[in-house]
C-alpha positions in Angstrom: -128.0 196.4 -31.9 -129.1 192.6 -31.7 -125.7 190.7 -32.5 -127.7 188.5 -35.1 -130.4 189.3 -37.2 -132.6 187.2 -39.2 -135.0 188.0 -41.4 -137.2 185.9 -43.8 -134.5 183.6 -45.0 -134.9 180.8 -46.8 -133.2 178.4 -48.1 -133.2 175.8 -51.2 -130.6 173.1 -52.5 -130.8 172.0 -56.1 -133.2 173.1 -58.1 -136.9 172.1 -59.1 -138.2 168.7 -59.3 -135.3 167.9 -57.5 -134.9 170.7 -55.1 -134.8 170.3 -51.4 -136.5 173.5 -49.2 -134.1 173.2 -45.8 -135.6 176.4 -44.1 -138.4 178.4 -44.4 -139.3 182.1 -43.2 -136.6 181.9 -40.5 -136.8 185.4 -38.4 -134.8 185.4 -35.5 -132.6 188.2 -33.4 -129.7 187.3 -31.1 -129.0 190.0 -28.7 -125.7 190.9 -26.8 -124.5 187.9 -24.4 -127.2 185.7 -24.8 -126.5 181.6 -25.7 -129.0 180.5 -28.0 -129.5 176.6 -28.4 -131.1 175.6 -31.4 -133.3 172.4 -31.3 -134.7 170.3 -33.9 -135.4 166.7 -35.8 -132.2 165.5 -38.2 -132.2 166.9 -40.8 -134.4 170.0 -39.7 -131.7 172.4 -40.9 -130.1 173.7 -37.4 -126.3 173.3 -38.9 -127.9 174.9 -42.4 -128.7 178.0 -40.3 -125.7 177.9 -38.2 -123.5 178.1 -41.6 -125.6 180.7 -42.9 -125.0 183.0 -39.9 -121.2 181.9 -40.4 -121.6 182.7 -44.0 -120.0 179.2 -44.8 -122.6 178.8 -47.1 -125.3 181.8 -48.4 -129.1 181.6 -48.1 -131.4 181.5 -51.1 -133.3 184.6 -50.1 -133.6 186.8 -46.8 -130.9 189.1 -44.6 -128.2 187.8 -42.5 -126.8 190.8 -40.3 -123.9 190.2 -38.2 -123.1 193.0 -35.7 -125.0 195.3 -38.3 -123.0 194.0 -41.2 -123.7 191.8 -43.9 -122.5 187.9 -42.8 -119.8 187.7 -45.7 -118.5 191.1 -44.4 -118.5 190.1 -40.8 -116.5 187.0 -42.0 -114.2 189.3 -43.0 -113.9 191.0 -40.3 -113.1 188.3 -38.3 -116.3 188.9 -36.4 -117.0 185.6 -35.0 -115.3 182.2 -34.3 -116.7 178.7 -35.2 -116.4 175.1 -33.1 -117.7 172.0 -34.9 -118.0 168.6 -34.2 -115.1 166.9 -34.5 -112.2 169.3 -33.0 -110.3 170.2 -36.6 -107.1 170.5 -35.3 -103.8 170.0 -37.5 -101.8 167.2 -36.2 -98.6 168.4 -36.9 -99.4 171.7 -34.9 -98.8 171.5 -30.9 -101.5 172.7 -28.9 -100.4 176.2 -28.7 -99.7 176.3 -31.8 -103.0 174.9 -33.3 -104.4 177.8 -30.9 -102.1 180.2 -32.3 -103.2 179.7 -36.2 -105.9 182.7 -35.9 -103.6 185.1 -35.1 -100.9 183.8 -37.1 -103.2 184.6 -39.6 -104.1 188.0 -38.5 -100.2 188.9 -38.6 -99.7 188.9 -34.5 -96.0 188.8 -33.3 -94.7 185.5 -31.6 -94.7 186.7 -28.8 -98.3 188.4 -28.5 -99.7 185.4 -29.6 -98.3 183.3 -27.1 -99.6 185.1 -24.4 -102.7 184.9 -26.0 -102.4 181.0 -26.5 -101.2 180.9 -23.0 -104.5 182.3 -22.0 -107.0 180.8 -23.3 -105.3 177.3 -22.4 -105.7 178.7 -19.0 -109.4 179.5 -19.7 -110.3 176.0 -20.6 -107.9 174.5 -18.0 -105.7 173.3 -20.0 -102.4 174.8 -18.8 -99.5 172.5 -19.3 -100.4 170.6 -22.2 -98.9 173.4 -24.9 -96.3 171.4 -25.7 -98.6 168.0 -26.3 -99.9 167.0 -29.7 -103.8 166.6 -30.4 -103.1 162.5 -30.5 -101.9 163.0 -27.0 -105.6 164.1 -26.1 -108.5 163.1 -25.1 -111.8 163.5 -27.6 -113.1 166.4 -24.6 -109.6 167.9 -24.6 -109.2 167.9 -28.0 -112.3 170.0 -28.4 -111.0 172.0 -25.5 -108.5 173.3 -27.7 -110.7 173.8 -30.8 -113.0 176.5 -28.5 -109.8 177.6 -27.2 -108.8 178.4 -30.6 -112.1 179.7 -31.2 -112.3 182.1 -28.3 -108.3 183.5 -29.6 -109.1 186.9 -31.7 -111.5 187.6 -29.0 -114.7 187.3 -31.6 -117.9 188.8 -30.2 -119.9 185.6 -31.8 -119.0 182.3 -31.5 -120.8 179.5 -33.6 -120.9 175.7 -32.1 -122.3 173.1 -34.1 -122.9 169.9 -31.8 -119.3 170.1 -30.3 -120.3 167.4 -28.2 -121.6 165.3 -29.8 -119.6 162.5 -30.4 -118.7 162.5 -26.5 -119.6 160.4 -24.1 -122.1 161.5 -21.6 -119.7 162.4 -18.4 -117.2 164.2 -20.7 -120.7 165.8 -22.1 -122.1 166.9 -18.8 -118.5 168.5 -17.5 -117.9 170.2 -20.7 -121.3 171.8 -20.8 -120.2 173.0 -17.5 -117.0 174.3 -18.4 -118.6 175.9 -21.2 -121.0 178.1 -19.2 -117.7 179.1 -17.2 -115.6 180.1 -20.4 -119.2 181.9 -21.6 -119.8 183.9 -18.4 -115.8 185.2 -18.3 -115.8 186.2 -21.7 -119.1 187.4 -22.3 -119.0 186.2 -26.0 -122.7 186.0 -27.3 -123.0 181.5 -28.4 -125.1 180.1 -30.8 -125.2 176.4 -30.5 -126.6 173.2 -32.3 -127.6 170.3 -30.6 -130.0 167.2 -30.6 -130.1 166.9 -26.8 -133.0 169.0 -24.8 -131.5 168.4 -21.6 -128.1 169.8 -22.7 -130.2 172.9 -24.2 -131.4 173.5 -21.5 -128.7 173.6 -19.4 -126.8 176.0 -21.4 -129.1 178.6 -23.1 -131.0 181.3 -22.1 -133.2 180.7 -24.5 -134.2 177.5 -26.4 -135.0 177.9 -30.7 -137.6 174.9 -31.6 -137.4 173.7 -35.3 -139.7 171.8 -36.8 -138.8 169.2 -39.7 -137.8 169.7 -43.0 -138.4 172.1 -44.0 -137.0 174.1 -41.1 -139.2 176.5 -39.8 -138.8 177.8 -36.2 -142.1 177.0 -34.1 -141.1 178.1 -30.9 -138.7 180.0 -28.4 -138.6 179.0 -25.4 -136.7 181.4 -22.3 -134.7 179.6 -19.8 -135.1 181.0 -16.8 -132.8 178.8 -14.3 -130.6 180.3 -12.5 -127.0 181.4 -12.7 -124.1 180.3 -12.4 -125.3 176.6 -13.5 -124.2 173.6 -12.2 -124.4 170.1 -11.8 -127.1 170.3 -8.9 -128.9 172.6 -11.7 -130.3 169.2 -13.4 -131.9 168.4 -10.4 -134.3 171.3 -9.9 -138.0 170.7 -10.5 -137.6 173.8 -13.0 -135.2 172.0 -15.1 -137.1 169.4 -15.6 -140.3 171.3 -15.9 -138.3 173.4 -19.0 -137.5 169.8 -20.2 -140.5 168.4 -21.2 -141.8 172.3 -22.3 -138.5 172.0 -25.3 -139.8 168.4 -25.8 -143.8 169.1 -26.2 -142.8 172.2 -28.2 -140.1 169.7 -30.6 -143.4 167.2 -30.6 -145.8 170.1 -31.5 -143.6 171.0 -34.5 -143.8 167.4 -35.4 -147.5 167.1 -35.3 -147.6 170.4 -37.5 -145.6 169.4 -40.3 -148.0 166.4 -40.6 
Protein backbone atom coordinates (compact mmCIF):
# COMPACT_ATOMS: atom_id res chain seq x y z
CA UNK A 1 0.00 0.00 0.00
CA UNK A 2 1.67 3.31 -1.27
CA UNK A 3 1.79 5.57 2.02
CA UNK A 4 0.20 8.52 -0.14
CA UNK A 5 -2.10 8.51 -2.74
CA UNK A 6 -3.19 11.10 -5.03
CA UNK A 7 -5.55 11.18 -7.39
CA UNK A 8 -6.97 13.91 -9.67
CA UNK A 9 -7.04 16.67 -7.09
CA UNK A 10 -7.59 19.95 -7.62
CA UNK A 11 -7.80 22.75 -6.13
CA UNK A 12 -9.59 26.35 -6.22
CA UNK A 13 -9.63 29.45 -3.75
CA UNK A 14 -12.48 31.94 -4.02
CA UNK A 15 -14.82 31.56 -6.30
CA UNK A 16 -15.44 32.72 -10.09
CA UNK A 17 -14.33 35.80 -11.60
CA UNK A 18 -12.19 36.01 -8.74
CA UNK A 19 -11.20 32.47 -8.14
CA UNK A 20 -7.64 31.40 -8.19
CA UNK A 21 -6.92 27.48 -9.69
CA UNK A 22 -3.67 26.52 -7.37
CA UNK A 23 -3.38 22.80 -8.69
CA UNK A 24 -4.58 20.97 -11.31
CA UNK A 25 -5.01 17.00 -12.00
CA UNK A 26 -2.36 16.26 -9.39
CA UNK A 27 -1.86 12.25 -9.35
CA UNK A 28 0.87 11.21 -7.43
CA UNK A 29 1.74 7.90 -5.08
CA UNK A 30 4.30 7.95 -2.27
CA UNK A 31 5.43 4.48 -1.37
CA UNK A 32 6.93 3.04 1.94
CA UNK A 33 10.33 4.91 2.90
CA UNK A 34 10.81 6.94 0.08
CA UNK A 35 11.66 11.06 0.55
CA UNK A 36 9.93 12.92 -1.95
CA UNK A 37 11.13 16.61 -2.70
CA UNK A 38 8.70 18.69 -4.32
CA UNK A 39 9.95 21.43 -6.72
CA UNK A 40 8.37 24.31 -8.24
CA UNK A 41 8.11 28.37 -9.17
CA UNK A 42 6.46 30.58 -5.98
CA UNK A 43 3.51 30.38 -5.89
CA UNK A 44 3.20 26.99 -7.89
CA UNK A 45 1.28 25.37 -5.07
CA UNK A 46 4.00 22.90 -3.43
CA UNK A 47 2.88 23.99 0.37
CA UNK A 48 -0.97 23.85 -1.12
CA UNK A 49 -0.35 20.18 -1.75
CA UNK A 50 1.74 19.61 1.24
CA UNK A 51 -1.38 20.91 3.51
CA UNK A 52 -3.70 18.93 1.54
CA UNK A 53 -1.91 15.64 2.27
CA UNK A 54 -1.71 17.06 6.00
CA UNK A 55 -5.36 17.69 5.74
CA UNK A 56 -4.59 21.35 7.05
CA UNK A 57 -6.73 22.50 4.47
CA UNK A 58 -9.12 20.13 2.02
CA UNK A 59 -8.94 20.04 -1.86
CA UNK A 60 -11.76 21.20 -4.07
CA UNK A 61 -12.10 17.84 -5.81
CA UNK A 62 -10.01 14.47 -6.02
CA UNK A 63 -8.78 11.63 -3.16
CA UNK A 64 -6.25 12.16 -0.63
CA UNK A 65 -5.44 8.62 1.01
CA UNK A 66 -3.12 8.39 3.76
CA UNK A 67 -1.91 4.92 4.72
CA UNK A 68 -5.32 3.75 3.00
CA UNK A 69 -7.36 6.22 4.92
CA UNK A 70 -9.05 9.32 4.17
CA UNK A 71 -6.37 12.41 5.16
CA UNK A 72 -8.84 13.96 7.80
CA UNK A 73 -9.03 10.38 9.35
CA UNK A 74 -5.34 9.85 9.18
CA UNK A 75 -5.12 13.27 11.00
CA UNK A 76 -6.88 11.73 13.51
CA UNK A 77 -5.07 9.02 13.85
CA UNK A 78 -2.11 10.75 14.45
CA UNK A 79 -0.70 9.30 11.28
CA UNK A 80 1.82 11.75 10.38
CA UNK A 81 3.90 14.66 11.82
CA UNK A 82 4.49 18.12 10.24
CA UNK A 83 7.82 20.57 10.29
CA UNK A 84 7.34 24.04 8.87
CA UNK A 85 9.42 26.83 8.34
CA UNK A 86 9.93 28.67 11.12
CA UNK A 87 10.36 26.02 14.15
CA UNK A 88 6.80 26.78 16.15
CA UNK A 89 7.99 26.11 19.37
CA UNK A 90 6.30 27.65 22.62
CA UNK A 91 8.70 29.76 24.39
CA UNK A 92 7.63 29.12 27.70
CA UNK A 93 8.12 25.31 27.07
CA UNK A 94 11.95 23.89 27.61
CA UNK A 95 13.16 21.87 25.01
CA UNK A 96 11.97 18.65 26.30
CA UNK A 97 9.10 19.80 27.01
CA UNK A 98 8.20 21.55 23.64
CA UNK A 99 9.18 17.79 22.40
CA UNK A 100 7.00 16.28 24.89
CA UNK A 101 3.62 18.24 23.85
CA UNK A 102 2.58 15.24 21.31
CA UNK A 103 2.40 12.92 23.75
CA UNK A 104 1.16 15.02 26.36
CA UNK A 105 -1.51 15.24 24.10
CA UNK A 106 -1.84 11.61 23.47
CA UNK A 107 -2.20 10.98 27.42
CA UNK A 108 1.53 9.36 27.81
CA UNK A 109 2.82 9.14 31.47
CA UNK A 110 5.72 11.58 32.59
CA UNK A 111 7.87 9.31 32.63
CA UNK A 112 7.33 7.53 29.19
CA UNK A 113 7.46 10.59 27.57
CA UNK A 114 10.61 11.61 28.83
CA UNK A 115 12.34 8.82 27.65
CA UNK A 116 10.88 9.42 24.56
CA UNK A 117 11.94 13.20 24.56
CA UNK A 118 15.27 11.96 25.72
CA UNK A 119 15.44 10.10 22.48
CA UNK A 120 14.80 11.91 19.94
CA UNK A 121 17.06 14.81 21.43
CA UNK A 122 19.69 12.17 21.08
CA UNK A 123 18.50 11.47 17.46
CA UNK A 124 19.09 15.03 16.32
CA UNK A 125 22.19 15.48 18.64
CA UNK A 126 20.95 17.51 20.73
CA UNK A 127 21.54 15.78 24.08
CA UNK A 128 22.14 18.27 26.88
CA UNK A 129 20.15 21.09 25.86
CA UNK A 130 16.57 19.68 27.58
CA UNK A 131 16.78 22.03 30.02
CA UNK A 132 17.55 25.19 27.61
CA UNK A 133 14.75 27.42 26.24
CA UNK A 134 14.15 27.92 22.38
CA UNK A 135 15.71 31.68 22.80
CA UNK A 136 18.72 29.89 23.94
CA UNK A 137 19.02 28.37 20.30
CA UNK A 138 20.29 28.73 17.34
CA UNK A 139 17.65 29.17 14.19
CA UNK A 140 19.24 25.20 12.99
CA UNK A 141 18.76 24.04 16.61
CA UNK A 142 15.62 25.41 16.99
CA UNK A 143 14.35 23.48 14.07
CA UNK A 144 16.23 20.60 15.48
CA UNK A 145 13.73 20.40 18.03
CA UNK A 146 10.70 21.10 15.88
CA UNK A 147 11.63 17.59 13.75
CA UNK A 148 12.47 16.23 16.96
CA UNK A 149 9.09 16.91 18.05
CA UNK A 150 7.84 15.81 14.88
CA UNK A 151 9.52 12.44 14.81
CA UNK A 152 7.92 11.87 18.83
CA UNK A 153 4.58 9.62 18.35
CA UNK A 154 6.70 7.77 15.91
CA UNK A 155 4.38 8.93 12.69
CA UNK A 156 4.91 6.83 9.67
CA UNK A 157 4.68 10.22 7.50
CA UNK A 158 6.33 13.20 8.11
CA UNK A 159 5.45 16.56 6.21
CA UNK A 160 8.29 19.35 5.88
CA UNK A 161 7.47 22.46 4.28
CA UNK A 162 10.86 24.43 3.51
CA UNK A 163 12.33 23.81 7.04
CA UNK A 164 15.31 25.44 5.89
CA UNK A 165 14.61 27.92 4.51
CA UNK A 166 15.27 30.82 6.31
CA UNK A 167 18.88 29.29 7.15
CA UNK A 168 21.86 30.20 6.10
CA UNK A 169 23.61 28.01 3.69
CA UNK A 170 26.22 26.04 6.06
CA UNK A 171 23.58 25.49 8.70
CA UNK A 172 21.49 24.44 5.29
CA UNK A 173 23.97 21.96 3.97
CA UNK A 174 24.70 20.19 7.70
CA UNK A 175 21.10 19.93 8.34
CA UNK A 176 20.21 18.36 5.09
CA UNK A 177 22.88 16.01 6.20
CA UNK A 178 21.62 15.32 9.51
CA UNK A 179 18.35 14.87 8.09
CA UNK A 180 19.20 11.97 5.75
CA UNK A 181 20.75 10.38 9.06
CA UNK A 182 17.51 10.92 11.28
CA UNK A 183 15.49 9.56 7.80
CA UNK A 184 17.59 6.43 7.31
CA UNK A 185 17.38 5.43 11.36
CA UNK A 186 13.86 5.86 11.45
CA UNK A 187 12.67 4.82 8.23
CA UNK A 188 9.80 7.39 8.35
CA UNK A 189 8.55 7.93 4.63
CA UNK A 190 9.32 12.45 4.12
CA UNK A 191 7.60 14.58 1.95
CA UNK A 192 9.38 17.90 1.54
CA UNK A 193 8.96 21.41 0.00
CA UNK A 194 11.66 23.38 -1.21
CA UNK A 195 12.85 26.00 -3.78
CA UNK A 196 16.43 24.77 -3.95
CA UNK A 197 17.25 21.91 -6.69
CA UNK A 198 20.55 21.28 -5.31
CA UNK A 199 19.04 20.56 -1.81
CA UNK A 200 16.39 18.29 -3.65
CA UNK A 201 18.60 16.61 -4.91
CA UNK A 202 20.51 15.73 -2.18
CA UNK A 203 17.88 14.50 -0.15
CA UNK A 204 15.13 12.64 -2.23
CA UNK A 205 14.92 9.75 -3.97
CA UNK A 206 12.88 11.12 -6.24
CA UNK A 207 12.40 14.71 -7.36
CA UNK A 208 8.27 16.09 -8.11
CA UNK A 209 8.55 19.07 -10.87
CA UNK A 210 5.67 21.59 -10.67
CA UNK A 211 4.97 23.88 -13.13
CA UNK A 212 3.45 27.46 -12.31
CA UNK A 213 0.21 28.36 -11.24
CA UNK A 214 -1.71 26.52 -11.69
CA UNK A 215 0.25 23.65 -10.25
CA UNK A 216 0.37 20.85 -12.27
CA UNK A 217 3.18 18.15 -11.85
CA UNK A 218 5.33 17.89 -15.24
CA UNK A 219 7.79 15.65 -14.15
CA UNK A 220 9.39 13.03 -11.71
CA UNK A 221 12.49 12.73 -11.73
CA UNK A 222 14.52 9.37 -9.68
CA UNK A 223 17.53 10.11 -7.82
CA UNK A 224 19.72 7.65 -8.13
CA UNK A 225 22.92 8.72 -6.01
CA UNK A 226 24.15 6.75 -3.75
CA UNK A 227 23.61 5.97 -0.09
CA UNK A 228 24.40 7.07 2.78
CA UNK A 229 24.83 10.81 1.36
CA UNK A 230 27.27 13.14 2.23
CA UNK A 231 29.07 16.14 1.82
CA UNK A 232 31.49 14.62 -0.94
CA UNK A 233 28.01 13.59 -2.54
CA UNK A 234 27.79 17.23 -4.11
CA UNK A 235 30.80 16.70 -5.81
CA UNK A 236 29.94 13.74 -7.97
CA UNK A 237 29.56 14.37 -11.71
CA UNK A 238 26.07 12.54 -11.09
CA UNK A 239 24.87 15.13 -8.82
CA UNK A 240 25.44 17.58 -10.92
CA UNK A 241 24.30 15.80 -13.92
CA UNK A 242 20.68 15.33 -11.78
CA UNK A 243 21.00 19.12 -11.20
CA UNK A 244 20.60 20.62 -14.25
CA UNK A 245 17.95 17.48 -15.36
CA UNK A 246 15.51 19.07 -12.01
CA UNK A 247 16.45 22.51 -13.57
CA UNK A 248 15.67 21.84 -17.51
CA UNK A 249 12.63 19.87 -16.30
CA UNK A 250 11.52 23.22 -13.71
CA UNK A 251 12.39 25.40 -17.10
CA UNK A 252 10.25 22.96 -19.33
CA UNK A 253 7.31 23.43 -17.09
CA UNK A 254 7.91 27.12 -17.46
CA UNK A 255 7.93 27.11 -21.23
CA UNK A 256 4.61 25.00 -21.07
CA UNK A 257 2.52 27.20 -19.10
CA UNK A 258 3.44 29.91 -21.68
Amino acid sequence: MSVVSISSVNKVFGKAPNQTIALQDINLAIEPGEFISLIGPSGCGKSTLLRIIGDLISPSNGVVLVNGKPAPQARENREYGIVFQAPVLFDWRTVEKNVQLPLEIMGQTPSERAARANEMLELVELTGFQKHYPYQLSGGMQQRVSIARALSFNPPLLLMDEPFGALDEITRERLNAELLAIWARTQTTIVFVTHSIPEAVFLSTRVVVMSARPGRITEIIPIDLPQPRDMATRELPRFYALVTQVREALRGGESAKG
